[in-house]
C-alpha positions as CSV (number, residue, x, y, z in Angstrom):
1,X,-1.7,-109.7,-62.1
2,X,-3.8,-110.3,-58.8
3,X,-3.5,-107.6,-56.5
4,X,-4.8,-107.0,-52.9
5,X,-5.0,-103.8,-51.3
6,X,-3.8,-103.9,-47.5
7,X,-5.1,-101.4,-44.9
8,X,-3.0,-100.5,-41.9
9,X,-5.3,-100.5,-39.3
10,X,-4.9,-97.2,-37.9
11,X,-5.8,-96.0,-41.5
12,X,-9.1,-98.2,-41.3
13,X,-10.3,-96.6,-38.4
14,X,-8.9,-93.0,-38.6
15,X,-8.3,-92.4,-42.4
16,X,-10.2,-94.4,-44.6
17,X,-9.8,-91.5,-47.2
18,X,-6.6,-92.6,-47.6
19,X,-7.6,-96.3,-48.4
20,X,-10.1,-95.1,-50.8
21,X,-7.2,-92.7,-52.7
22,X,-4.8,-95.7,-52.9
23,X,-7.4,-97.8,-54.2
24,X,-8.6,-95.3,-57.3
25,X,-5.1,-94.2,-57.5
26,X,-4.5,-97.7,-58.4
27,X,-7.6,-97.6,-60.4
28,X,-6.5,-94.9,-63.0
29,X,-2.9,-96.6,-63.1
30,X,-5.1,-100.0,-64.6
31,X,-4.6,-102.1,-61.5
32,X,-8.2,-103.6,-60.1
33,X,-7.2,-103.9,-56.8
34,X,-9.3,-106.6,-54.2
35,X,-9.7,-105.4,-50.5
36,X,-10.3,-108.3,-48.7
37,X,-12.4,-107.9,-45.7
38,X,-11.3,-110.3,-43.3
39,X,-7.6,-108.3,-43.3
40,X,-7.0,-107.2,-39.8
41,X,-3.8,-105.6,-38.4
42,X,-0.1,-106.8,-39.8
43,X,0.8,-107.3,-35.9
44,X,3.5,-104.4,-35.8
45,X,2.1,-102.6,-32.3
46,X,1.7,-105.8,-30.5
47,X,5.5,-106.6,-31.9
48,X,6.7,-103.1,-31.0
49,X,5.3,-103.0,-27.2
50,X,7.7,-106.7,-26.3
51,X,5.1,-109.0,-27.5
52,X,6.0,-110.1,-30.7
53,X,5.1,-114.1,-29.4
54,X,1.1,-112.5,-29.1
55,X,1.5,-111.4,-32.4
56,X,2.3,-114.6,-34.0
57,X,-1.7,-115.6,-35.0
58,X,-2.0,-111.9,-36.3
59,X,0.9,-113.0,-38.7
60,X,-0.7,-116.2,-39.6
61,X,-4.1,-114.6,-40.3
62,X,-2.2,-112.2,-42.6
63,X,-0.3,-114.5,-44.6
64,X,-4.0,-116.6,-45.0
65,X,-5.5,-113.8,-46.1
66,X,-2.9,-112.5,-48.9
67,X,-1.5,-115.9,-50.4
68,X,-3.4,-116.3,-53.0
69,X,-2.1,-112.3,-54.4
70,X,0.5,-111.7,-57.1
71,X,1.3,-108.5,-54.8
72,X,0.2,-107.0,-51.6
73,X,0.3,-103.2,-52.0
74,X,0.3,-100.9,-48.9
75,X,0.1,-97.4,-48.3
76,X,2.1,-97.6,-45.2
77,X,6.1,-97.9,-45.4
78,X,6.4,-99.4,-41.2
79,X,3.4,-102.1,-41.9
80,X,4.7,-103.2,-45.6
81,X,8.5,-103.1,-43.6
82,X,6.9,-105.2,-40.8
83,X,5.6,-107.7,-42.8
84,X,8.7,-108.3,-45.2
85,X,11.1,-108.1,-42.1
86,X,9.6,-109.3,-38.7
87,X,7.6,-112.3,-40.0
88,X,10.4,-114.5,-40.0
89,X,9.7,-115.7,-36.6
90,X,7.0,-117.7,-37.8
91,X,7.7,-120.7,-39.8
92,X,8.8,-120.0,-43.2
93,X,6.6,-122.2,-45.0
94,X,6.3,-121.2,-48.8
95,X,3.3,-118.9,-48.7
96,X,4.7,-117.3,-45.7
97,X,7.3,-116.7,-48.1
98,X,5.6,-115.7,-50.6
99,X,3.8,-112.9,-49.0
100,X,6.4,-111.4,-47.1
101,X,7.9,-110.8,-50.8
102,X,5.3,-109.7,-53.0
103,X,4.1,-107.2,-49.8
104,X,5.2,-104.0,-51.4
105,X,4.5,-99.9,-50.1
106,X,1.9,-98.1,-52.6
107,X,4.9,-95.8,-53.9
108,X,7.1,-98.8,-54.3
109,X,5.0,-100.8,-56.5
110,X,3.6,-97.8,-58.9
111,X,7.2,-97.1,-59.6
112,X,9.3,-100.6,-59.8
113,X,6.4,-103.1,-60.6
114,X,3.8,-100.9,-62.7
115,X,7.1,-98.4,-64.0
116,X,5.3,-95.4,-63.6
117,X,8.0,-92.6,-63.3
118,X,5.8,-89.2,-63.7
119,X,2.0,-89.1,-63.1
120,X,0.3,-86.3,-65.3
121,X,-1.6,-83.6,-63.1
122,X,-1.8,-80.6,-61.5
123,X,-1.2,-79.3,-57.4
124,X,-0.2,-75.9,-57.1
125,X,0.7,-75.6,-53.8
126,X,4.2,-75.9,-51.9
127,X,4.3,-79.1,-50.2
128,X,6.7,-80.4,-48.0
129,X,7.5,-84.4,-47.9
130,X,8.3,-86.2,-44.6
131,X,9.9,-89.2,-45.3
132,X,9.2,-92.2,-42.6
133,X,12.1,-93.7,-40.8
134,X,10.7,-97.1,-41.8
135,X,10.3,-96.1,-45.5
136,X,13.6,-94.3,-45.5
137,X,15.8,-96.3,-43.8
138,X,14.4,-100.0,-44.1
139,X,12.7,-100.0,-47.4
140,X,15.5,-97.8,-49.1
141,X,12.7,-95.4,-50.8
142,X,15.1,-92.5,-50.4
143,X,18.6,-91.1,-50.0
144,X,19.9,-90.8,-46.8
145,X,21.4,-88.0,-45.4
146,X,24.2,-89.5,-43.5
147,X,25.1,-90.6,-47.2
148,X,24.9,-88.3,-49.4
149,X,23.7,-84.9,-49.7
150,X,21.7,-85.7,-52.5
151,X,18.1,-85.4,-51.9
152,X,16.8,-88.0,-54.1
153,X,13.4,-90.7,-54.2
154,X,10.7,-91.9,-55.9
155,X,7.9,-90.5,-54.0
156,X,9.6,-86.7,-54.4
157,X,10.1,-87.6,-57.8
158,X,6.1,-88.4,-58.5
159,X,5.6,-85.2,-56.5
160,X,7.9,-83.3,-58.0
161,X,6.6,-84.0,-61.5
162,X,3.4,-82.7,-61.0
163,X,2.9,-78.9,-62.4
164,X,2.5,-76.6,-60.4
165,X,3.8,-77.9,-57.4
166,X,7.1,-76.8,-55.5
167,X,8.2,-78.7,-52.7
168,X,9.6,-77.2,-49.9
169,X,13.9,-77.6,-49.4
170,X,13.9,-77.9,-45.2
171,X,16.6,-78.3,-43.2
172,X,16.8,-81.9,-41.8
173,X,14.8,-83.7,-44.6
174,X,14.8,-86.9,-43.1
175,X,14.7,-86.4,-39.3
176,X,12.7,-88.8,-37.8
177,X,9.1,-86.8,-36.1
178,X,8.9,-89.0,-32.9
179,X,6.1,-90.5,-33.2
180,X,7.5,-95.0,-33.3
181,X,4.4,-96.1,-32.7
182,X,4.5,-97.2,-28.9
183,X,7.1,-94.8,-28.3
184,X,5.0,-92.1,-28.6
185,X,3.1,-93.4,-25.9
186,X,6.4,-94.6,-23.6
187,X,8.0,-91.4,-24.1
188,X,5.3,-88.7,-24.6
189,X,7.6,-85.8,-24.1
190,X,10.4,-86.5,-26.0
191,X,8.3,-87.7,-28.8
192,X,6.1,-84.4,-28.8
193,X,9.1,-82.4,-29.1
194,X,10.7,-84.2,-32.1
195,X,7.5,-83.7,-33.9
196,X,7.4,-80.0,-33.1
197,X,10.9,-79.9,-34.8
198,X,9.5,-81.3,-37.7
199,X,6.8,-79.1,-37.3
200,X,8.6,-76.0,-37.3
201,X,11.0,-77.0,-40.0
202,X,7.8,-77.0,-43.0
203,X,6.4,-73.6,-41.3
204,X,10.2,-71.6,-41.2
205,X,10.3,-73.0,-45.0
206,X,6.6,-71.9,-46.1
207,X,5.2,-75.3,-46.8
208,X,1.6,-75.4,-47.3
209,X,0.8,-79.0,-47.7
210,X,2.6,-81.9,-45.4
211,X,3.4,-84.9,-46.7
212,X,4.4,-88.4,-46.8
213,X,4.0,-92.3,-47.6
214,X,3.2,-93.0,-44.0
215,X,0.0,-92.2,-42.1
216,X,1.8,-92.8,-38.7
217,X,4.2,-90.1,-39.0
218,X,1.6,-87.7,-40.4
219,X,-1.3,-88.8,-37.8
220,X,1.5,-87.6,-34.6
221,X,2.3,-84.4,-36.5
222,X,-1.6,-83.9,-37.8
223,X,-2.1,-84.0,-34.3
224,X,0.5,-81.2,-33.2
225,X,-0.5,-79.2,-36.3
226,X,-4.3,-79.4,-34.9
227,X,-3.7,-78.5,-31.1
228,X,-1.8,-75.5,-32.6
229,X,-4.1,-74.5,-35.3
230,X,-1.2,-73.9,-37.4
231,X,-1.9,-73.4,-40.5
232,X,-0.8,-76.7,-42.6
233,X,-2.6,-79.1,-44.2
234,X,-1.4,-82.8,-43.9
235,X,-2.3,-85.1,-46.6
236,X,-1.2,-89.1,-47.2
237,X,0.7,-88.3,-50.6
238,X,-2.0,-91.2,-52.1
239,X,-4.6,-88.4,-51.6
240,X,-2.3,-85.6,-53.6
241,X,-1.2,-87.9,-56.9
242,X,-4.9,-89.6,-56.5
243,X,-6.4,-86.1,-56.6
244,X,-4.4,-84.6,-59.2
245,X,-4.7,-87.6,-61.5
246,X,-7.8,-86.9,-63.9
């Protein structure tokens, strides 16, 4: 199985610790990941601000540099939902095809391809998961709560089963934190707020460590959590399972 580690952009520049977890995450789970070094961005910002047409060579530099993968893992539910849904306005020749399939998020591919369902370590801390709209709601990682009360997924579930750790019940699991990419830009205020609620939610219910699949989300609330100097940590989940994984 040939598989290619892809880096959301924002993660390359801002959070290469959480590249580096994915990758030795992978590592211990027996997949020798390549990290291709002429990957650039999946195109999603340019798409997201109205100019999706721009974006069009970013999609075509993607697709040439992944082709020749069995899978294309990302730790990033928006970009790996980006890819799979929004490249369909370029031409759909067969290994733009091919990639927008076997593009998969980190969390999705340890637990449907690789069928890992528990990962053996130890976090004792209480952490509190923030599942990404993207993830939730597009790649169907995690119950919905417009759909059931049931708070159910495969990322809580690796999290869940490591000992020691307690994850924290809040009260709107799966309310979106503002941040949409351009929209926190477009719509500062509003998008500052929602993240506060989010915020406030893991502080009212003691969480120690925040959460998630998605480094967007947790970059805008890392960044409310900072100017605060609340005190919360905010780790890319890679970085927790990698950590705890002897």
């Amino acid at each position: 199985m040939k598989v290619a580690l892809f880096v959301p952009c924002y993660v390359d520049q801002f959070y290469p610790q959480v590249a580096i977890a994915s990758l030795q995450l992978l590592a211990k789970l027996g997949v020798a990941a390549a990290f291709p070094k002429q990957q650039t961005c999946c195109g999603q910002p340019m798409a997201n601000s109205g100019c999706e047409q721009d974006a069009k060579p970013v999609y075509h530099h993607f697709v040439d540099t992944f082709q020749d993968y069995d899978y294309v893992v990302g730790p990033a539910g928006s970009c790996v939902y980006h890819v799979r849904q929004h490249f369909d306005i370029i031409d759909q020749t067969p290994a733009v095809q091919h990639v927008r399939t076997a593009t998969v998020e980190l969390f999705d591919f340890i637990t449907q391809v690789l069928g890992v369902t528990e990962i053996p370590g130890r976090y004792p801390h209480k952490v509190g998961l923030h599942l990404s709209c993207h993830g939730q709601r597009g790649l169907h990682q995690a119950n919905e709560s417009e759909m059931t009360p049931v708070r159910d997924g495969q990322l809580r579930r690796l999290l869940a089963g490591l000992d020691g750790l307690e994850l924290t019940e809040l009260d709107r699991n799966d309310e979106c934190c503002g941040f949409g990419g351009t929209f926190c830009v477009s719509e500062a205020g509003i998008s500052a707020r929602m993240g506060q609620d989010r915020v406030a939610d893991h502080l009212r219910h003691g969480t120690q460590v925040l959460t998630g699949g998605d480094m967007s989300c947790l970059m805008h609330l890392e960044g409310i959590v900072r100017r605060r100097q609340l005190p919360l940590r905010v780790l890319h989940a890679a970085e927790i399972l990698n950590g705890a994984l002897a």
